[in-house]
KEKOLMI-319187 format. One record per residue (C-alpha): residue number from 1; residue in three letters; x, z, y negated. Coordinates in steps of 0.02 Angstrom, whole numbers. Layout:
<sites>
     k     r     east       up    north
   NUM   ALA        X        Z        Y
...
</sites>
This chain:
<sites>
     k     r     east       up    north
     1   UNK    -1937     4214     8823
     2   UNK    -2122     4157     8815
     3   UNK    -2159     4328     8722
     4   UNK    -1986     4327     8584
     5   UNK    -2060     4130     8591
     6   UNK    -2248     4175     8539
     7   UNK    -2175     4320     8390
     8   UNK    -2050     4189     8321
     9   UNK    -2182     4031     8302
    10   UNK    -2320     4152     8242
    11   UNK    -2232     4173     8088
    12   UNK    -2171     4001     8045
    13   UNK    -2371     3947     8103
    14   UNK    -2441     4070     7953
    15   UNK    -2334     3993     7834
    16   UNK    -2415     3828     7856
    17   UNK    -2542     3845     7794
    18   UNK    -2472     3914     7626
    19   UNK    -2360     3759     7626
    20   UNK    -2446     3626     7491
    21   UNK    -2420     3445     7537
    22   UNK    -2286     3384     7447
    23   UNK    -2336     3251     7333
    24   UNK    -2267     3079     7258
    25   UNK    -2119     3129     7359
    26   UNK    -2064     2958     7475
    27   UNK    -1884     2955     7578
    28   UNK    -1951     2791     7683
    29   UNK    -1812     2663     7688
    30   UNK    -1670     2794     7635
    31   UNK    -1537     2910     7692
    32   UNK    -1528     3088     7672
    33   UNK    -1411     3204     7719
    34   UNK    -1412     3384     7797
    35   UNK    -1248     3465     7752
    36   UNK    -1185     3620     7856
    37   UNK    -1042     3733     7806
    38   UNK     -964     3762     7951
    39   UNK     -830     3630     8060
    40   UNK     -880     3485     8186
    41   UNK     -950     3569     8369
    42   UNK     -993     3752     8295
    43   UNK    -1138     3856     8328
    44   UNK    -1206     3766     8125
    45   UNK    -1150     3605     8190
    46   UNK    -1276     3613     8364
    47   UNK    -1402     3697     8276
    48   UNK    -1406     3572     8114
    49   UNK    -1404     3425     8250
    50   UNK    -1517     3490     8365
    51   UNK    -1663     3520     8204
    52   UNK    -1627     3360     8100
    53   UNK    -1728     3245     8220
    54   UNK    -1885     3346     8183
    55   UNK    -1851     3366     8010
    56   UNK    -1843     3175     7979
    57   UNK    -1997     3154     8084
    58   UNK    -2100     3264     7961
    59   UNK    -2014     3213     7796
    60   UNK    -2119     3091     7698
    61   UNK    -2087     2910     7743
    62   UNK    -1966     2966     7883
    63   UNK    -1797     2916     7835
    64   UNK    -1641     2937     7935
    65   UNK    -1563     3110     7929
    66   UNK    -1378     3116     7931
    67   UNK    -1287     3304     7966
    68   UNK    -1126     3302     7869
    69   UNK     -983     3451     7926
    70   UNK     -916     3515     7757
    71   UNK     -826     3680     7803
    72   UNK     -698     3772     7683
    73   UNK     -678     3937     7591
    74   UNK     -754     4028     7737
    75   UNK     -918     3926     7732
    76   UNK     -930     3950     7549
    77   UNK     -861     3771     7490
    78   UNK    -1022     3705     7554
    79   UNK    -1137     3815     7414
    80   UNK     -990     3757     7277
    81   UNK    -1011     3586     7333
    82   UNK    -1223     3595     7310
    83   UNK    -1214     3684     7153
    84   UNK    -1096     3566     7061
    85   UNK    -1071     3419     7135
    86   UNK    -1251     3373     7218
    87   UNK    -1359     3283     7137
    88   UNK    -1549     3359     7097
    89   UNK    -1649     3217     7188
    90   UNK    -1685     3302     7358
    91   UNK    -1574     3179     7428
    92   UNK    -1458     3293     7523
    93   UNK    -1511     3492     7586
    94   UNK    -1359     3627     7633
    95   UNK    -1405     3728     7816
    96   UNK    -1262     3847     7764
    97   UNK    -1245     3993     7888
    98   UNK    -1176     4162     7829
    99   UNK    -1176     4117     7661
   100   UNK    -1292     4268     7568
   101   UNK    -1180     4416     7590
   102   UNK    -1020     4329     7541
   103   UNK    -1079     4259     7393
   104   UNK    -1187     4440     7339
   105   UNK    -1028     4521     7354
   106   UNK     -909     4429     7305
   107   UNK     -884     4435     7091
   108   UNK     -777     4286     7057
   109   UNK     -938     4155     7063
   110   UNK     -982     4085     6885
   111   UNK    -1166     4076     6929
   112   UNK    -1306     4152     7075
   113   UNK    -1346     4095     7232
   114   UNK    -1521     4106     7179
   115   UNK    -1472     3981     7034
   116   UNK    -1486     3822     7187
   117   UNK    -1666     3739     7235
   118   UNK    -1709     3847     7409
   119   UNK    -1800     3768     7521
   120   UNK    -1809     3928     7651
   121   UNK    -1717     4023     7784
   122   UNK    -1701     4081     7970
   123   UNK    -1646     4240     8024
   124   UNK    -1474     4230     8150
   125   UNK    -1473     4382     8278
   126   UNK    -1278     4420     8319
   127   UNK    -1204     4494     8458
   128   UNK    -1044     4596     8454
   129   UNK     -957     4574     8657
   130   UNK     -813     4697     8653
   131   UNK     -663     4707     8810
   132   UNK     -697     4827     8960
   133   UNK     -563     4895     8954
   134   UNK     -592     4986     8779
   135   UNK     -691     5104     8869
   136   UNK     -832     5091     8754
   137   UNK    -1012     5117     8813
   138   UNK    -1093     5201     8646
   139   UNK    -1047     5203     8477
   140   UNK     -937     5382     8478
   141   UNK     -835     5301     8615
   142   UNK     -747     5198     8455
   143   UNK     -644     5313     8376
   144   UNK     -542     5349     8536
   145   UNK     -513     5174     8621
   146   UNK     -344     5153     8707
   147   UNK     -308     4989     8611
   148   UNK     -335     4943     8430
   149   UNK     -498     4841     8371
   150   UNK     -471     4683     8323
   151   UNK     -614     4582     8281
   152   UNK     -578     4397     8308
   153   UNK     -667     4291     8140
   154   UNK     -674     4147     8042
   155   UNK     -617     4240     7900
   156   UNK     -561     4420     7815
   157   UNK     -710     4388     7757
   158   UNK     -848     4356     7905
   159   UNK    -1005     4426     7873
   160   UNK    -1015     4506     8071
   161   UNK     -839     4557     8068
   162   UNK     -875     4667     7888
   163   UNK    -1049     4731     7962
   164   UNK     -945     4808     8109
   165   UNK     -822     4873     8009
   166   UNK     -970     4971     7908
   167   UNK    -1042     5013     8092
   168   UNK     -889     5078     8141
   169   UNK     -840     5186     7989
   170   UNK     -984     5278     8019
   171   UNK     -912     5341     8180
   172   UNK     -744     5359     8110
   173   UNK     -672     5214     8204
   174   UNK     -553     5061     8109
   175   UNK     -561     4892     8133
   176   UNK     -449     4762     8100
   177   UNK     -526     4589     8067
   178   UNK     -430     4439     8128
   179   UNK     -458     4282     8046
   180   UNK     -430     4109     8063
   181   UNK     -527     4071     8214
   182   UNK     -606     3886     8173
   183   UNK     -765     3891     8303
   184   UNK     -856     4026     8412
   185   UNK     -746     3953     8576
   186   UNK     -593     3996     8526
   187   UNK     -659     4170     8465
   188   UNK     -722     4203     8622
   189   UNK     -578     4155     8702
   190   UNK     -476     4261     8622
   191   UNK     -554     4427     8659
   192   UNK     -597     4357     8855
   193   UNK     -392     4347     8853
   194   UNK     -358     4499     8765
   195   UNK     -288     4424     8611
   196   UNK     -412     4521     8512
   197   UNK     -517     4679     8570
   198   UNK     -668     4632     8472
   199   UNK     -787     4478     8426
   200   UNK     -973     4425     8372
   201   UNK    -1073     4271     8428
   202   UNK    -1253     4215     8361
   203   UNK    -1348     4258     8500
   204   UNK    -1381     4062     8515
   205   UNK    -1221     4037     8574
   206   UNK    -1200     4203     8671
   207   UNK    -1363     4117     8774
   208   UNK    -1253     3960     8811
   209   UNK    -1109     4075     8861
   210   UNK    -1157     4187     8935
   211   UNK    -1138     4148     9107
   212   UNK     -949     4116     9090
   213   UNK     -925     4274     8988
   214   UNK     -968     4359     9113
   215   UNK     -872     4273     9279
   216   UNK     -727     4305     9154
   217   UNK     -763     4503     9183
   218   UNK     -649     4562     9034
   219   UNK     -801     4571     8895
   220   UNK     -972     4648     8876
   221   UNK    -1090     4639     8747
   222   UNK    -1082     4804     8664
   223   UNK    -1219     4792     8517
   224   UNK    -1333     4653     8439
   225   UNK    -1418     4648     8264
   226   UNK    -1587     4612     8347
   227   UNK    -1750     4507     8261
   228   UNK    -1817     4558     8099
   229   UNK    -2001     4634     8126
   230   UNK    -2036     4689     7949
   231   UNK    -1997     4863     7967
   232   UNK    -1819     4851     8052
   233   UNK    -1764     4764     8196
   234   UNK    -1824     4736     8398
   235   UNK    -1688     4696     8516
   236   UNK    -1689     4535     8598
   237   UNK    -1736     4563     8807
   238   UNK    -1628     4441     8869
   239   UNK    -1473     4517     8795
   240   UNK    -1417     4681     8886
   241   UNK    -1368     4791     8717
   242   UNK    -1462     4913     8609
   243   UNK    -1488     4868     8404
   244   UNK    -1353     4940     8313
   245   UNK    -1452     5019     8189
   246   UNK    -1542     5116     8345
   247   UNK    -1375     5180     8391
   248   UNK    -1340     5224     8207
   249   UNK    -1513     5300     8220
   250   UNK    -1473     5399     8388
   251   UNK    -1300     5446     8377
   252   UNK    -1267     5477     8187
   253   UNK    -1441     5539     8107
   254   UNK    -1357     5617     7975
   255   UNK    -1302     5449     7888
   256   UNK    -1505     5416     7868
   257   UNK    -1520     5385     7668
   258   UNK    -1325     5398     7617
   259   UNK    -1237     5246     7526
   260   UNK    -1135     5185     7705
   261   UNK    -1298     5177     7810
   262   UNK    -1388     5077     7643
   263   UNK    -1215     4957     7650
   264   UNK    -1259     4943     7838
   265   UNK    -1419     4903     7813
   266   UNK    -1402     4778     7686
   267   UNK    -1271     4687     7785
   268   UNK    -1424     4684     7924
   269   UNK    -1548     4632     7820
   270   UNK    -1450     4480     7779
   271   UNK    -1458     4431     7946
   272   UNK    -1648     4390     7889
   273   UNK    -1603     4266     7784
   274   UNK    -1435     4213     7875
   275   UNK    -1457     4023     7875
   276   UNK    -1526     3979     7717
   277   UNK    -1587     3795     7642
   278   UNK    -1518     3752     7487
   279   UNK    -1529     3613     7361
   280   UNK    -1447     3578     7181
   281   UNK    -1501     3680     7045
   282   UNK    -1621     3589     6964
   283   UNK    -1694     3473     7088
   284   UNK    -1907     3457     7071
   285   UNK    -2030     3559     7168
   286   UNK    -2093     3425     7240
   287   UNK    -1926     3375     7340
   288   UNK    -1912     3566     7368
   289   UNK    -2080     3578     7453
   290   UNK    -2052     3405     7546
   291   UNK    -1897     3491     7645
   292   UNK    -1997     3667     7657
   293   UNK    -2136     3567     7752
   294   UNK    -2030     3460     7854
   295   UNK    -1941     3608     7916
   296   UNK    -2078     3725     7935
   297   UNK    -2162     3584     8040
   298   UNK    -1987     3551     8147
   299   UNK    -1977     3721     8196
   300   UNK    -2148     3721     8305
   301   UNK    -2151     3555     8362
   302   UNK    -2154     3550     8555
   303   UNK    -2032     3438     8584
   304   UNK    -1908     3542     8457
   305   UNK    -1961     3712     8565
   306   UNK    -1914     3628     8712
   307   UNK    -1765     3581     8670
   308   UNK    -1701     3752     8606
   309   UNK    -1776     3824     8753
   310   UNK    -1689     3721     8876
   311   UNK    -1521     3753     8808
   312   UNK    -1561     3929     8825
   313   UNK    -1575     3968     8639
   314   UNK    -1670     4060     8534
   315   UNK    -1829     3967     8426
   316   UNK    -1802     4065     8248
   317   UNK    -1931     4094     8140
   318   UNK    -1940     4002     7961
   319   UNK    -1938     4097     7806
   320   UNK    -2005     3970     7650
   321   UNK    -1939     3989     7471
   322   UNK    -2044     4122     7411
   323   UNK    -2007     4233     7550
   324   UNK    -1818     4175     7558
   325   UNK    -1796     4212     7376
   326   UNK    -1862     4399     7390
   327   UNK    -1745     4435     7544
   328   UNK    -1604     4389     7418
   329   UNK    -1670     4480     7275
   330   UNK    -1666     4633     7384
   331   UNK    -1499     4578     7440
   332   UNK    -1425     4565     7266
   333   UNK    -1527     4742     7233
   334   UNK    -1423     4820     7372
   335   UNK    -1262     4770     7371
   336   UNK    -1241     4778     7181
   337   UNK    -1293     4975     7170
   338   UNK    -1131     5048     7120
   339   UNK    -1117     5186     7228
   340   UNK    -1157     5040     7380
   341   UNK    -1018     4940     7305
   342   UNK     -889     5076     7288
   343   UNK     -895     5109     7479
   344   UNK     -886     4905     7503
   345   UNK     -735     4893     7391
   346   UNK     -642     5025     7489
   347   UNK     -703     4961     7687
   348   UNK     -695     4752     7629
   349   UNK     -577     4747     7512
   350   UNK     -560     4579     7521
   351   UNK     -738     4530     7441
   352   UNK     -650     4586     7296
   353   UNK     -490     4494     7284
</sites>
């Protein structure tokens, strides 16, 4: 922990010192609001309420931070919701989780994610736990399981559920995504009762559960996304699984360079930029850098690290705009190549619909 602990903060500590002061910029006396995109008690929720203490301590004039739940659309209402209903007076910030790849992929949107104010972002490592008895200990063990694989989700349209099903085309294996599932519990329940075969947890939450996954002895993890590095990804210690683009690396060379593995690999490299700060379109620098600050500040305060530490969790790393911004012009880059998108339209259909 103390070394994952020292890489994470090193980052964010860097970036303070690029971070200008934010100027003429006072909340004292008010009420501002950090919306998440995601239901009451979820992985968002826990990690928007555990933050927002710190942020409001390091705001200007400290004023009370409120987090406000505001699922729908598969976490997407949230981003509608900022871009035309919130006002552009830094008065209220969206922690939306998962939100990059849905919204680079899907067409239907009349206007870019990069169109919002973006105050910065924090990579989200995710674990995939699969049943024992699928028989699955590497990734060729997938096409020939003795039961189907069916990834519990929020949605058809979960981020970790579609990065799978790219993961497992690759080795010839289907999956079948189950949605519908309202909060990591119940999608760990499901596949620890054999509902489903198949699930994915931030590795957050895997750290909280870990322990009763495994006195339920029906589930192992099978694969994580690991930490972004720069040049790909490290796995994290504490979790007993290998990256999955090492096993794609390993098992299934041949891939290296082909449209699939650069699908695959932008559907990891979102994980970069996985929970992203956004603000209305239009909203002034000033307000933007004011919430880039504060949060760049939360993230290595003590008091915040021990916190996340003593639930077990993982201290991520903060991204600011400029940084956040290029991860999604790279994103956009990727997933809008046609020959990218033609394998995407035939493995997640429903992106498309």
């Amino acid at each position: 922990m103390k070394l994952r602990l020292i890489a994470a903060l090193s980052g964010t500590l860097a970036m303070l010192s690029t971070v200008a002061a934010a100027a003429d910029v006072d909340f004292a006396g008010k009420t501002v609001r950090i919306v998440q995109n995601y239901g009451a008690g979820g992985s968002t929720d826990l990690f928007a309420r555990t933050i927002a203490p710190f942020i409001q301590k390091y705001l200007p004039g400290e004023p009370t931070v409120v987090v406000e739940p505001k699922p729908g659309a598969a976490g997407i209402q949230a981003g509608i919701y900022m871009h035309n209903s919130s006002k552009p007076d830094g008065m209220e910030i969206c922690l939306c989780n998962s939100m990059p790849v849905r919204w680079v992929t899907v067409n239907d949107f009349e206007f870019d994610l990069r169109d919002l104010a973006i105050a910065g972002s924090h990579p989200v490592n995710t674990v995939v736990l699969i049943r024992d008895e699928m028989n699955v200990s590497k990734p060729t063990d997938l096409a020939s399981t003795p039961k189907p694989l069916l990834f519990s989700a929020t949605s058809p349209a979960s981020e970790n559920a579609s990065r799978f099903v790219v993961f497992a085309d690759i080795f010839g294996a289907k999956v079948n995504i189950i949605g519908g599932y309202q909060l990591a519990g119940n999608m760990v329940q499901s596949v620890t009762q054999g509902e489903t075969t198949v699930t994915s947890l931030n590795s957050d939450y895997y750290a909280v559960q870990s322990t009763a996954i495994a006195e339920a002895g029906t589930v192992k993890p099978f694969g994580q996304v690991g930490v972004p590095n720069g040049d790909g990804f490290d796995p994290e210690p504490e979790i007993d699984a290998p990256t999955f683009d090492s096993m794609v690396r390993e098992y299934a060379p041949e891939v290296l360079g082909t449209p699939k593995y650069k699908l695959f690999s932008a559907f990891n490299q979102a994980a970069a930029a996985q929970m992203i700060y956004l603000l209305a379109p239009g909203t002034p620098q000033e307000y933007v850098d004011a919430w880039q600050d504060a949060i760049a500040k939360a993230v290595v305060d003590p008091d915040y690290v021990k916190a996340v530490v003593g639930m077990e969790a993982t201290v991520r790393p903060f991204t600011g705009e400029e940084g956040t911004r290029k991860m999604l012009d790279a994103l956009y880059e990727g997933f809008k190549s046609p020959d990218v998108e033609a394998i995407l339209r035939q493995l997640a259909p429903v992106y498309f619909k």
